[in-house]
C-alpha positions as CSV (number, residue, x, y, z in Angstrom):
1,X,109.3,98.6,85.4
2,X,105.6,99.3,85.1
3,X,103.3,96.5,87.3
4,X,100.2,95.6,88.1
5,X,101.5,92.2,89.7
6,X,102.8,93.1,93.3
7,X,102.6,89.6,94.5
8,X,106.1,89.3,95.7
9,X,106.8,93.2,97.1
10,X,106.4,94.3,100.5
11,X,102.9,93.9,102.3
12,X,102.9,97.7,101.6
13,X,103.4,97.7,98.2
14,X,100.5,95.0,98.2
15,X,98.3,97.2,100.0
16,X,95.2,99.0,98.4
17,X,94.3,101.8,100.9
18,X,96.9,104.0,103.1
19,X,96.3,105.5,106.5
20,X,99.0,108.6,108.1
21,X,97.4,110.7,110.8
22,X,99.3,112.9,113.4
23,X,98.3,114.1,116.6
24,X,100.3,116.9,118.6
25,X,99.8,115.9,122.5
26,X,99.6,118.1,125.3
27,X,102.4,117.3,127.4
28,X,104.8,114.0,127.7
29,X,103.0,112.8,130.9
30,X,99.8,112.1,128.0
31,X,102.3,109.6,126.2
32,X,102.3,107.7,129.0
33,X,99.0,107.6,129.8
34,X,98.2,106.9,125.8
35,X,100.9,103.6,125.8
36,X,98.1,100.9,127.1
37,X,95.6,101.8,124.7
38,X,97.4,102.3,122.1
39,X,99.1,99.1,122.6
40,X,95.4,97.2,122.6
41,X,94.9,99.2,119.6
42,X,97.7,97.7,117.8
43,X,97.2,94.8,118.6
44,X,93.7,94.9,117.7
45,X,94.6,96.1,113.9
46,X,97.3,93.5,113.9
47,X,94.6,90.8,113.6
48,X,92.3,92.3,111.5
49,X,91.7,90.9,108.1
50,X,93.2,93.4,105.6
51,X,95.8,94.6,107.8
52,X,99.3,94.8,105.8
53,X,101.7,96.9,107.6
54,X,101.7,100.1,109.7
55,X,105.0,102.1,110.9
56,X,104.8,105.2,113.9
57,X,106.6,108.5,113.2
58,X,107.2,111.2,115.8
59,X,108.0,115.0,115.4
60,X,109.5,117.0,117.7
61,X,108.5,118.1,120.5
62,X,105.3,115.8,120.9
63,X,103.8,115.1,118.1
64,X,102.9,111.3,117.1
65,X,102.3,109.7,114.1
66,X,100.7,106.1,112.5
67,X,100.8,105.2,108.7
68,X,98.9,102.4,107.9
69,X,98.3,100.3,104.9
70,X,95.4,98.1,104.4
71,X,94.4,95.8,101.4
72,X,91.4,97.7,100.6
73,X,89.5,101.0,101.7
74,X,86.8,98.7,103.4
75,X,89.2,96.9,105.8
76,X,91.1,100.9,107.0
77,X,87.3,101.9,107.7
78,X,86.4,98.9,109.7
79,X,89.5,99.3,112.1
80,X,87.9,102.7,112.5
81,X,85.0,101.2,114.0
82,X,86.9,99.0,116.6
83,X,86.1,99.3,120.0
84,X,89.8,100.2,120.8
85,X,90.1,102.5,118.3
86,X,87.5,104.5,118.9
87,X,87.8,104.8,122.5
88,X,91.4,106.5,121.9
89,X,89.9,109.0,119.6
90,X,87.3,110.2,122.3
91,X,89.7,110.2,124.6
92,X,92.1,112.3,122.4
93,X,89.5,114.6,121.6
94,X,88.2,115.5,125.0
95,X,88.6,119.2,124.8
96,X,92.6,120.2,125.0
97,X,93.9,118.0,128.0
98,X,95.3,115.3,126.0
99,X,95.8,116.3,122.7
100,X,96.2,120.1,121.1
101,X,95.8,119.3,117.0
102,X,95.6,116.2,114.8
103,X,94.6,114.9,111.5
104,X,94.0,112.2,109.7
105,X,94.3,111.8,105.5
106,X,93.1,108.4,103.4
107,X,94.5,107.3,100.4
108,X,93.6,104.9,97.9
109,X,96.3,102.9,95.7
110,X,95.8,102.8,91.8
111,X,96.5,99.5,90.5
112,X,99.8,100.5,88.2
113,X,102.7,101.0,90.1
114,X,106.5,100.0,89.2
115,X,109.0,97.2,90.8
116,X,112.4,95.8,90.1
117,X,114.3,93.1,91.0
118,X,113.1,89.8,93.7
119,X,110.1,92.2,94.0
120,X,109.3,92.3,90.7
121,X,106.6,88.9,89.7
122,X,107.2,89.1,85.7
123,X,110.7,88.1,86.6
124,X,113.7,89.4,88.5
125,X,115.2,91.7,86.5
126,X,116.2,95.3,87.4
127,X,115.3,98.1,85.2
128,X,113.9,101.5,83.5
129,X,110.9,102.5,82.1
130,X,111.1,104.0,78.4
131,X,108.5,106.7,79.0
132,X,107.8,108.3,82.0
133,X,104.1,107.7,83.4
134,X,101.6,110.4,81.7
135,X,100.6,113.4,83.1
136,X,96.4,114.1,83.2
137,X,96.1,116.1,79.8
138,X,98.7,113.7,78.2
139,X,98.5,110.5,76.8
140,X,101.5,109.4,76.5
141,X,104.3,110.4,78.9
142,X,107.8,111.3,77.2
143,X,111.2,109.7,77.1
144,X,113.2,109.1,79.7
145,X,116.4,110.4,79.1
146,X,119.4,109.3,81.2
C-alpha cells in the first residue's frame, strides 16, 4: 500500500538520506589495525542527531562495507565532518598501504514509499496496490495483474 506515513516502520524506512560505501583493503593485518577507529567512529555516529540505522557488509576477500541511513541529507554530511570520521578517511587514503579502492554513493529518499501490516500507520492491514507506481513519461502506472 502506497504511504507517506512511516511513523511505525523500521528506523530505516523512517530515514530520509542513505549512505553505502566500500573500501577494498590492502591486506587483513589493515582490518586490525582499522578496528579502534572504526569502533570510535561508530560510536561517534551512534549519538549523532539524525542517526537511524547503519548495517556493515563484507565481500570477499577484503573488501568492507557501511550503509547508513540518516533522517535527512544534512545530518549524513555532518557525520562526514566528524573528527573520527575523517581521520579514518585520511588514513585510508594515504597512498596504497591501507586501502587499494573505495567509494562512496548518497542517496536521497522520496517521500512515497509503500508498507503493510504493524508497519503500516493508516492501519494494519496487509495488501496490494491497484496500479503500479508510474514510470517518468507516464502518468499513471498500469494494473497490477496477479
Amino acid at each position: 500500500m502506497r504511504t507517506r506515513d512511516f511513523s511505525r516502520a523500521p528506523a530505516q524506512a523512517r530515514a530520509g538520506a542513505m549512505f553505502i560505501g566500500g573500501t577494498r583493503y590492502a591486506n587483513p593485518l589493515v582490518l586490525l589495525r582499522l578496528a579502534p577507529a572504526w569502533f570510535r567512529m561508530v560510536r561517534d555516529m551512534r549519538r549523532m542527531s539524525g542517526y537511524c540505522w547503519h548495517t556493515v557488509y563484507w565481500q570477499f576477500p577484503l573488501t568492507l562495507g557501511t550503509i547508513a541511513f540518516f533522517t535527512d541529507r544534512d545530518a549524513m554530511l555532518r557525520f562526514a565532518r566528524t573528527r573520527h570520521h575523517r581521520r579514518l578517511m585520511v588514513w585510508l587514503t594515504d597512498g596504497t598501504r591501507n586501502a587499494t579502492a573505495g567509494f562512496i554513493r548518497l542517496y536521497s529518499a522520496a517521500p512515497d514509499g509503500y508498507s503493510n501490516g504493524a508497519w503500516r500507520a493508516e492501519g494494519p492491514e496487509m495488501g496490494h496496490i491497484a496500479t503500479f507506481t508510474p514510470l517518468g513519461a507516464e502518468t499513471t502506472g498500469p494494473a497490477v495483474r496477479r
